[in-house]
C-alpha positions in Angstrom: 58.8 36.6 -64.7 57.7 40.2 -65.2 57.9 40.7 -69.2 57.7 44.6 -70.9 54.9 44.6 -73.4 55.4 46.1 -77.0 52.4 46.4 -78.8 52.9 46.6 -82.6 50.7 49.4 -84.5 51.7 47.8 -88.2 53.6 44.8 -89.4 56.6 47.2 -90.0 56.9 47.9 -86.2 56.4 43.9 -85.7 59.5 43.4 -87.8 61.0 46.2 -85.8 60.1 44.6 -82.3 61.7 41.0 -83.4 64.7 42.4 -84.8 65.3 43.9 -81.4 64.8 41.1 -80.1 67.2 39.4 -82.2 70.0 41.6 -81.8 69.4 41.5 -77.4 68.5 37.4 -77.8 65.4 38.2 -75.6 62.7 35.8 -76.2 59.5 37.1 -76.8 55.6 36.0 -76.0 52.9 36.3 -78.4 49.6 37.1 -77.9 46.6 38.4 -79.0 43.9 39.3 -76.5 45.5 36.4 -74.3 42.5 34.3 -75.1 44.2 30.5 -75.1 47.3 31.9 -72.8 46.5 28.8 -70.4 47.2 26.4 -73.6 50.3 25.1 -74.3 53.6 25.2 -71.8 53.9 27.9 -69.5 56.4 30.0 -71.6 59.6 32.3 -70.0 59.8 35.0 -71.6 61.7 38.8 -71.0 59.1 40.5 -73.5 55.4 40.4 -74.7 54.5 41.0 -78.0 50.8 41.9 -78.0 49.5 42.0 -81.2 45.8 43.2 -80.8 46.0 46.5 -82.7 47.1 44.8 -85.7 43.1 44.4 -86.1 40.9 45.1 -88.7 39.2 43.3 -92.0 41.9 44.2 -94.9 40.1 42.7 -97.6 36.5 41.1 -98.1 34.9 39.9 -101.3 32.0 37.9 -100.7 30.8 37.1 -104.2 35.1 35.4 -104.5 34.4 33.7 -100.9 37.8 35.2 -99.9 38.4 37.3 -96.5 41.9 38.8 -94.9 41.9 40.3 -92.0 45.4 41.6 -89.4 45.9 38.7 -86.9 45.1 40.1 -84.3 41.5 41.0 -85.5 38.7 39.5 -82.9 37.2 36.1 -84.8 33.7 37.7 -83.6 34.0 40.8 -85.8 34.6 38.6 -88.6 31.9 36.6 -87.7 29.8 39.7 -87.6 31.0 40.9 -91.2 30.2 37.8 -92.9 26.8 37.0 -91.1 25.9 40.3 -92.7 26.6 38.4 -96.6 24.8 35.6 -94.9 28.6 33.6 -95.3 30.7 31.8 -92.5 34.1 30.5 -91.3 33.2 26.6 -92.1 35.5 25.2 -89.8 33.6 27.0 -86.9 36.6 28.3 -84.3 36.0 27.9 -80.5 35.7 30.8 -78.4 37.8 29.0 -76.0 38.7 32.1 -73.5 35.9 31.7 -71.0 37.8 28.1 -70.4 40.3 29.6 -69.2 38.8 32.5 -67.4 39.1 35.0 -70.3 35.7 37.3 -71.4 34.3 36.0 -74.7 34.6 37.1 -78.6 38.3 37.7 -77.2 40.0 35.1 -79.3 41.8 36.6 -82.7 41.9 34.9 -86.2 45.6 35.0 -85.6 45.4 33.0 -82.2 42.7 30.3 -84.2 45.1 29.7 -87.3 48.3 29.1 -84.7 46.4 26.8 -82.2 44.3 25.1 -85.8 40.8 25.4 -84.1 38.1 23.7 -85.7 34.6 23.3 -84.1 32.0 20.4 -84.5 31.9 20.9 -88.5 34.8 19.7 -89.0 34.6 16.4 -90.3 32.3 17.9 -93.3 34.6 21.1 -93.9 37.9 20.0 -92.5 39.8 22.0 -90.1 41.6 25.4 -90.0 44.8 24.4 -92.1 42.3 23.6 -94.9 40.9 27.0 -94.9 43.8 29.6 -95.1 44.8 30.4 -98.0 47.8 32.7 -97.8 49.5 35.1 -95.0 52.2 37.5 -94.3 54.7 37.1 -91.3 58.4 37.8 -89.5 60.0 34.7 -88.8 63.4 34.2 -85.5 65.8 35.7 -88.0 63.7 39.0 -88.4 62.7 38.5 -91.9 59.2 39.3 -93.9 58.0 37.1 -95.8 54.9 35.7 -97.2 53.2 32.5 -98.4 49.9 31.5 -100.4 47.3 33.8 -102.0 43.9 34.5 -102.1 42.9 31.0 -104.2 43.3 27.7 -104.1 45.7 26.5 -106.2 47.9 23.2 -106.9 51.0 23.4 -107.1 54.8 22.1 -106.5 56.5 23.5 -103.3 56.0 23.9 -99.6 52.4 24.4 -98.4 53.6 27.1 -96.0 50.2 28.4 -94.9 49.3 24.8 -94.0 52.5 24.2 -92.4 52.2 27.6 -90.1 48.7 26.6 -88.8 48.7 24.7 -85.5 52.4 26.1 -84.7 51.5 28.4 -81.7 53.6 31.0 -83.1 56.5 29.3 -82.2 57.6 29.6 -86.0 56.7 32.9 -87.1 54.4 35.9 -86.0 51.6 36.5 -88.2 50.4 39.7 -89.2 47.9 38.9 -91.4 46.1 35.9 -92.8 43.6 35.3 -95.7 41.2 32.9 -95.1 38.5 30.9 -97.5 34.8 31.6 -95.9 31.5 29.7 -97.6 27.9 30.3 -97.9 25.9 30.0 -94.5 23.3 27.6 -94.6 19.6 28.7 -94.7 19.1 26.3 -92.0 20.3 23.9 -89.4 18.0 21.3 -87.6 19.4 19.0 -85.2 18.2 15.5 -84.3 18.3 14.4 -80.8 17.9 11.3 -79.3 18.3 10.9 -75.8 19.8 8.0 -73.1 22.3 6.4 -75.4 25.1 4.3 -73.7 28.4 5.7 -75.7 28.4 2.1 -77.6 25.2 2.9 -78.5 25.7 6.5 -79.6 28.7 5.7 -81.7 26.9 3.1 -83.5 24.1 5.8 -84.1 26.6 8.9 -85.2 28.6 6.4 -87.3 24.9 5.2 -88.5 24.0 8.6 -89.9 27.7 9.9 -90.8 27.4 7.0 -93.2 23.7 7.8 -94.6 23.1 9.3 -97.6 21.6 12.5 -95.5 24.6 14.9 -95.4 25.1 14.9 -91.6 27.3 18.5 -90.9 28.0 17.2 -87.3 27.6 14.8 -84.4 28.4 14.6 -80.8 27.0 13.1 -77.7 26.8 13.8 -74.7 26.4 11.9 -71.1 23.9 12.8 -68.7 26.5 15.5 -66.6 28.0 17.1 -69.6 24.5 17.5 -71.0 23.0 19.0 -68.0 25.3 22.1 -68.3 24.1 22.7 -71.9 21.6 25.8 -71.9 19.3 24.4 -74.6 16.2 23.0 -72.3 15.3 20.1 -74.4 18.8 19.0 -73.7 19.9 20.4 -70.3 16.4 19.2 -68.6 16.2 15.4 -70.4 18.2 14.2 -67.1 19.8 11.6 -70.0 22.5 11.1 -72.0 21.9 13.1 -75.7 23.0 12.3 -78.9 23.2 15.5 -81.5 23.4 15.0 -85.5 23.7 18.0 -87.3 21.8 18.3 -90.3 22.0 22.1 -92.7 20.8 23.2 -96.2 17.7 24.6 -97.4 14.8 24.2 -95.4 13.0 22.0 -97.8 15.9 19.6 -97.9 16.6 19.9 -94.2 13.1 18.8 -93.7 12.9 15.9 -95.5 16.6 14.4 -94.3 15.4 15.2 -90.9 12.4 13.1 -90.9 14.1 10.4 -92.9 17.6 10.2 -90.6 14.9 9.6 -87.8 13.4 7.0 -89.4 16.4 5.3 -90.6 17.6 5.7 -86.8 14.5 4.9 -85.3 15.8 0.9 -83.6 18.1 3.4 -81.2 15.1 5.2 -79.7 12.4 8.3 -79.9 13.9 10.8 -81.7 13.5 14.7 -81.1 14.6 17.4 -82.9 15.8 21.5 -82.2 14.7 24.3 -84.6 17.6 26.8 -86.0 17.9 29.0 -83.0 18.6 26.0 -80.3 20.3 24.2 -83.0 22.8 27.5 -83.0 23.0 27.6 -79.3 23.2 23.9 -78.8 26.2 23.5 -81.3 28.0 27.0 -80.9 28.3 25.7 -76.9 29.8 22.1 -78.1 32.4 24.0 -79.8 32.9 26.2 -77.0 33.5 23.4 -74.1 30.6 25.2 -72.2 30.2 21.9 -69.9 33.7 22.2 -68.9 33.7 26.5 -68.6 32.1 26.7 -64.7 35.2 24.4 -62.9 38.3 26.1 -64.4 40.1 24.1 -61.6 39.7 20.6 -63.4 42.4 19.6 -66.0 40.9 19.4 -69.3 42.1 16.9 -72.3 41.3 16.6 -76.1 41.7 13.0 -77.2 41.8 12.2 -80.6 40.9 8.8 -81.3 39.5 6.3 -84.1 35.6 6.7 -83.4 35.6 3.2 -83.1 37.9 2.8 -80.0 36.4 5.7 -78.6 34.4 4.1 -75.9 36.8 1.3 -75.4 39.3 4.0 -74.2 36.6 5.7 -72.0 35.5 2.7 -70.1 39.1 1.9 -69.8 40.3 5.1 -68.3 37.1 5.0 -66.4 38.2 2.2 -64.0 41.4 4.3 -63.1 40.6 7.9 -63.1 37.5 10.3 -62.6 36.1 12.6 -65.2 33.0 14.0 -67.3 33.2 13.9 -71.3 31.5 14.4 -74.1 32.4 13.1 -78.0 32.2 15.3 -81.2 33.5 14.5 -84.5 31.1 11.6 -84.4 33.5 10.3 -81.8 36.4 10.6 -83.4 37.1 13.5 -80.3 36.9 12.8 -76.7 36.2 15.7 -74.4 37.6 14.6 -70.7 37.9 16.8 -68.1 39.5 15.2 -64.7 38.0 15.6 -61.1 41.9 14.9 -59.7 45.1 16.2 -61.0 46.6 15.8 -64.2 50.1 14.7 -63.5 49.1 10.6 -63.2 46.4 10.8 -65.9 48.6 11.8 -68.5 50.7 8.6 -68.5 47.6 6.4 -68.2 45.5 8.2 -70.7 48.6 8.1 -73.4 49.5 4.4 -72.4 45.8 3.1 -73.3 45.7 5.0 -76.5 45.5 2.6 -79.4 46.6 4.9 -81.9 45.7 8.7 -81.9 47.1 11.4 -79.5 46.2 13.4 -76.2 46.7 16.7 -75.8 46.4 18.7 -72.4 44.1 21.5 -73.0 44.1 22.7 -69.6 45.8 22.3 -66.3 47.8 25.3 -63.7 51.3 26.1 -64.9 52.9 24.1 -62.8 51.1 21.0 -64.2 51.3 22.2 -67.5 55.2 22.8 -67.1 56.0 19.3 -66.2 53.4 17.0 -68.8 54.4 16.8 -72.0 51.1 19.1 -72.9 51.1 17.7 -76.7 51.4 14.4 -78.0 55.2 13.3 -77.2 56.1 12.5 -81.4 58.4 9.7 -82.2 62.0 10.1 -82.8 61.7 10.7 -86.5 59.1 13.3 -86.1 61.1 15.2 -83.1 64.0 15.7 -85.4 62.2 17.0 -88.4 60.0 19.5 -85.7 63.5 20.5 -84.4 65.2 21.2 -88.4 62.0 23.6 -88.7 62.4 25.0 -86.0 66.1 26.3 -86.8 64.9 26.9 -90.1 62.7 29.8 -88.6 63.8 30.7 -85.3 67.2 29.5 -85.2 67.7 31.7 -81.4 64.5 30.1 -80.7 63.1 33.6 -79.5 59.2 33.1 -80.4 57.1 31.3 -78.0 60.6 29.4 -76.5 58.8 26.1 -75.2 54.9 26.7 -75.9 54.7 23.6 -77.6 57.8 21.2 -76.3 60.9 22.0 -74.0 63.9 23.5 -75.4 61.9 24.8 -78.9 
């Protein structure tokens, strides 16, 4: 379907745009810079709402740790701005569009709070939702409104910000979002040790995510997904590397370096990368660069207790092919398919313990007939569906992004 394409200069002509569409019942897309376009359902709509001149930093006060920028502000010029104060988004966003054949530093804050993007540091500094603090938006029934503030506070009543993050617009369009940032570390060291079975590296990650050494992060990585890593102490080890994150000041970082090798020393000869590969190395984790160079292959995000994390692997293993990598200290599988996506979806959701699969990538066609997130039991369905009509009543925004029929 060929859709027109309104493109908001302020959040008064957003309103404008959705109650038009209200009052014509035309369903509208949202995007950004059409970054993440390929994730989520294909969606049908008779109009695109492109929201990329709402851009620009609103608000920035480093010394309050507070930052609020339009939604459709690139996460890259934030980035810049707050590298300048020597400050950071903790919760790391992927620049996810070269996975699906978009340039990168495309992706906008708006498009990272509605998809809840959270890189490798997550399971220190949690994940998006536990970052914004406030926003302003127009909801299906082509009304303002605006939730949070620009602290964290306690108190009694809906937790609206939290709720809007993860919804893929499909609730409300954003127009601008305020966001907690923290202090950047002075440094970042990673230890690496290399040719790890995934039993092994689990044991190892969980190891040091239960030391008293602060780990930040921890992945690993199999021989092929390591290979397409540009860091040469990883990309030419021709093994399997496991990463643990460590970050602080360099005196510190030091001395829980050399001591988390020590206390991991029965799982092999550990290496380590200064700050610059550590940046490289961890900034291409978070941006699936092992999966970027075959956009062809379907791509899925299983979330998973770390501990049945290579149960599930060597069980899928027997019926489908793929590469993968774990973050998260394995509480994340990475699994991109060499075959299509239609049969693996039933077998990867039916040897799920517990958790949930979500397909990241896949043609339309693919992605129109999967179930791309997590099917949710009957009790969940109907409370998605009652906030659904709460918001978009006409169900106008993103119509079937995230399930049929919403």
């Amino acid at each position: 379907m060929t859709a027109d394409v309104v493109t908001p200069r302020d959040a008064a002509d957003v309103l404008q745009i959705v109650e038009q569409a209200v009052e014509d019942e035309a369903p509208l897309e949202i995007v950004g810079h059409g970054s993440k376009r390929g994730y989520g359902r294909p969606i049908q709509a008779s109009r695109t709402l492109d929201l990329s001149a709402l851009a620009g930093i609103t608000l920035y006060e480093p010394a309050e740790l507070v930052l609020r920028a339009a939604a459709g502000t690139p996460v890259a010029t934030i980035r810049h701005a707050l590298a300048a104060e020597r400050q950071m988004l903790a919760f790391d966003p992927g620049d996810w569009g070269p996975l699906y054949g978009v340039e990168p530093t495309r992706g906008t804050i708006g498009g990272v709070i509605s998809a809840n993007l959270s890189g490798s540091r997550r399971i220190k500094a949690g994940a998006a939702r536990d970052h914004i603090l406030g926003f302003s938006a127009v909801n299906g029934r082509s009304e303002t409104f605006k939730a949070g503030g620009r602290v964290m506070k306690n108190v009694t009543g809906y937790d609206l910000p939290k709720l809007m993050t993860g919804t893929f617009g499909t609730l409300a369009v954003l127009t601008d979002i305020t966001i907690k940032v923290l202090p950047a570390p002075e440094t970042i060291r990673t230890l690496l040790i290399a040719g790890l079975d995934d039993g092994e590296a689990l044991n190892a990650m969980s190891q040091a995510l239960g030391s008293a050494h602060e780990v930040a992060a921890a992945a690993h990585l199999p021989k092929p997904s390591a290979a397409r890593i540009s860091v040469p102490a990883v990309a030419t080890a021709a093994r399997a590397i496991t990463a643990i994150r460590l970050e602080g000041p360099e005196p510190s970082t030091r001395y829980r370096l050399n001591a988390l090798g020590e206390n991991l020393a029965s799982f092999g000869e550990s290496a380590a990368l200064d700050s610059t590969a550590s940046e490289t190395f961890w900034s291409e984790v978070r941006d699936l660069k092992p999966f970027i160079a075959e956009p062809s292959r379907p791509l899925w995000r299983i979330s998973v207790a770390p501990t049945e994390a290579p149960k599930l692997v060597g069980a899928l293993s027997s019926r489908l092919e793929f590469d993968h990598f774990y973050d998260w200290g394995g509480g994340l599988i990475w699994l991109a398919l060499r075959a299509g996506a239609e049969p693996a979806a039933e077998l990867i959701r039916a040897a799920l313990p517990s958790g949930h699969a979500t397909l990241i990538r896949a043609d339309d066609a693919v992605r129109a007939q999967v179930p791309v997130f997590q099917p949710q039991p009957p009790v969940l369905a109907d409370l998605t569906r009652r906030i659904k009509e709460s918001f978009d009543p006409l169900h106008l925004l993103n119509p079937g992004r995230m399930q049929a029929g919403l």
